[in-house]
C-alpha positions in Angstrom: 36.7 77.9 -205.7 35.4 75.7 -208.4 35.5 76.6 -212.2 31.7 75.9 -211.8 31.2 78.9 -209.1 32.7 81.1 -212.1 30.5 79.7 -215.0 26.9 78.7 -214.8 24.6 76.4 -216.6 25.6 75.3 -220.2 29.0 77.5 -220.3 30.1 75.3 -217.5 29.3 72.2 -219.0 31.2 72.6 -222.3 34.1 73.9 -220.1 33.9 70.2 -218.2 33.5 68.5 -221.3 36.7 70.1 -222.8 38.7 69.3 -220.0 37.6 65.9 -219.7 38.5 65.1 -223.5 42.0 66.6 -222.4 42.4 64.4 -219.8 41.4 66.3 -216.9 39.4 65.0 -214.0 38.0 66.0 -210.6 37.1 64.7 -207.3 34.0 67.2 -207.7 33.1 65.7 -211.6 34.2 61.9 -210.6 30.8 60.7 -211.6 31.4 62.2 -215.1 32.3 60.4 -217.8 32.2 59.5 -221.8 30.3 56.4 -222.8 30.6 54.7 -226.4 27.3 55.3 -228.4 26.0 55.1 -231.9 23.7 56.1 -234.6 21.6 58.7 -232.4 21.6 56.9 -229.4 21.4 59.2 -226.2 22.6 56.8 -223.4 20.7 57.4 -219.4 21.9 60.4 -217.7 23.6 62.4 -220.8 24.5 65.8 -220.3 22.5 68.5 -221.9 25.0 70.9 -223.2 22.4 73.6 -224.6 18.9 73.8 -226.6 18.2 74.4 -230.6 16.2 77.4 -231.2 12.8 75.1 -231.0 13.6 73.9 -226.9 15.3 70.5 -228.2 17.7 69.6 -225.7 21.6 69.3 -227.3 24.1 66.7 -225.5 27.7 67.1 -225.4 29.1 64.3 -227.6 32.7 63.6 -228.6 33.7 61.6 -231.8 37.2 60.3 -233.3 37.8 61.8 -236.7 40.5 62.2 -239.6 43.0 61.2 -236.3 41.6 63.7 -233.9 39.2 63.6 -231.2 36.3 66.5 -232.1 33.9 67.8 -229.3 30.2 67.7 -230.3 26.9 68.0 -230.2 23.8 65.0 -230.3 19.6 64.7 -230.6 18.6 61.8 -231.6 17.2 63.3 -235.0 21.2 63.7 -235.7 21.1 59.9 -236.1 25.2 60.7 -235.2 27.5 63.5 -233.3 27.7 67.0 -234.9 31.1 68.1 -235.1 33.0 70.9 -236.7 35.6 70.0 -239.2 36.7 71.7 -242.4 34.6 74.9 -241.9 31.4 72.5 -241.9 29.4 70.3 -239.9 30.1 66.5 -240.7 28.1 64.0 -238.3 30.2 60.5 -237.3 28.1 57.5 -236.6 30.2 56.1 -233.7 30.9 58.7 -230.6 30.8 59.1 -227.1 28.3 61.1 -224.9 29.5 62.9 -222.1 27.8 61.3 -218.7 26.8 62.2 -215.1 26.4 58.8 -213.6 25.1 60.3 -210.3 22.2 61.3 -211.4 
């Protein structure tokens, strides 16, 4: 049984995503990976993660900061990837998007 068989839709995403930025990988999720984006940019094939209240679609983003890597989330209105640091939201201009190349 897969972890995705126990979680549907975005909760199963985010689960992926975390495991991927732990090291983690798959036979299943081979296609997935993280490509290097910046200032907004949503690369071909992104992974929605979840919606914002209005229907805009959310993408699972990962960024490098104060010497840790943060998981995320990106629309290209962000101009960068949200993260969580601090007790706030602090958006990093240089960051990866999570990616399903075989779609």
């Amino acid at each position: 049984m897969r972890i995705g068989d126990l979680f549907s839709g975005g909760i199963y995403r985010w689960l992926l995503a975390l495991g991927l930025m732990l090291g983690a990988s798959s036979a299943a999720d081979a296609a997935t990976h993280w490509v290097s984006a910046s200032f907004g940019q949503i690369p071909p094939g992104a992974i929605v993660g979840g919606r914002e209240s209005t229907g805009q679609k959310l993408y699972i983003c990962r960024a490098t900061y104060n010497g840790g890597v943060h998981p995320g989330k990106i629309r290209v209105e962000f101009r960068g990837c949200n993260i969580g640091y601090g007790g706030r939201e602090v958006t990093v201009n240089q960051y990866q998007v999570l990616i399903d190349a075989g779609r």
